[in-house]
N, C-alpha and C positions, 0 to 999 in steps of 0.2 A: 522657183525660189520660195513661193508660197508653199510648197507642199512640204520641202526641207523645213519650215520655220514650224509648221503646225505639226510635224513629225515630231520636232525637237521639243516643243509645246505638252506635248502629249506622253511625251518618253516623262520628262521632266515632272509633269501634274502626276502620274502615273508610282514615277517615284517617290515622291513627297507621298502619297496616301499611301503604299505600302510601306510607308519607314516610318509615318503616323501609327499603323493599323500594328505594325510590330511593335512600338514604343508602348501601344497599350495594354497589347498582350501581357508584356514582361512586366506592366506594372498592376495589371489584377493579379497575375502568377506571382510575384511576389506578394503582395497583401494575403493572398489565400495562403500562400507559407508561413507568413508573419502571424495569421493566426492560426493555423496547425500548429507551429512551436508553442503558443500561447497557449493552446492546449497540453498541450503535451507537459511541459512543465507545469502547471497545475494539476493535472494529473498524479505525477511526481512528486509533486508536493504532497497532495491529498496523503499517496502512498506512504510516504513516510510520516507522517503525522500517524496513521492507522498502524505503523510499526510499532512507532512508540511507545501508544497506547497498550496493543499489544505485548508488548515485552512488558509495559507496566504492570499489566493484568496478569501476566502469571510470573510474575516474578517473587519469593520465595518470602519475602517480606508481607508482600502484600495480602497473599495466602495468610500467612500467621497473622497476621491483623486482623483478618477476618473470622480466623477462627477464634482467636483472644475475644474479640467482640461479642461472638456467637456464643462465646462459654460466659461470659459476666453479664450476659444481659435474661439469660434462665437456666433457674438451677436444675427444672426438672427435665431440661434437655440435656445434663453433664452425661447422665449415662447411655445417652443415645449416638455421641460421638464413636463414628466407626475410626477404629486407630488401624493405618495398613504396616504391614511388616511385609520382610522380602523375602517374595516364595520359595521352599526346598527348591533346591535343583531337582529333586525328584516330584515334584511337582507341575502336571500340566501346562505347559507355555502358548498353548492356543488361544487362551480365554487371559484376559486382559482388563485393568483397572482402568476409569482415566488421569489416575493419577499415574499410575504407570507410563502416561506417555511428556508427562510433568517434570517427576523426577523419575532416576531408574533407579538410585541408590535411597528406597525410602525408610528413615527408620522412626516411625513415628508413635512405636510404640514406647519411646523410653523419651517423648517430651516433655521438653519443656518452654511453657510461656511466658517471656520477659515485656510486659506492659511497655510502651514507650514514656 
């Protein structure tokens, strides 16, 4: 009868620490999820923040502003302004502006700048 009670004892103690030892697993594996996704969506966020920017940056507006600025602030740089026009068809297509990769339809040699 003693041996039944210390079996039973034992089974029981046995039980209880593996079902402690698994309750904690699952609860460090989740914290480490908890902050994986914490990362992750900052991440995501960063990402998009750096989009926006990016689209700010070359957005067509913002070009012209910079150039408006760059013309009214010297004069003896007006004629150093390179104006791009869109090459013949007959015309090399290897070699490449980086404005070319900006707009594809540039016509900049017939601008004009409206101050804000």
């Amino acid at each position: 009868m003693k041996g039944r009670v210390a079996i039973l004892l034992l089974i029981t103690l046995l039980f209880f620490y593996l079902d402690f030892t698994n309750q904690r697993k699952i609860l460090v594996y989740t914290q480490a999820i908890d902050q994986i996704e914490k990362s992750i969506n900052a991440t995501k966020n960063i990402n998009t923040e750096l989009m926006v920017e990016y689209d700010d940056l070359c957005s067509p507006d913002n070009i012209s502003n910079l150039v408006s600025v760059e013309l009214q602030h010297s004069e003896q740089n007006r004629g150093r302004v390179v104006y791009v026009q869109e090459p013949d068809e007959k015309t090399e297509t290897s070699s490449y502006c980086i404005v070319d990769l900006i707009s594809t339809k540039a016509e900049a040699s017939e601008i004009q700048i409206i101050p804000d």
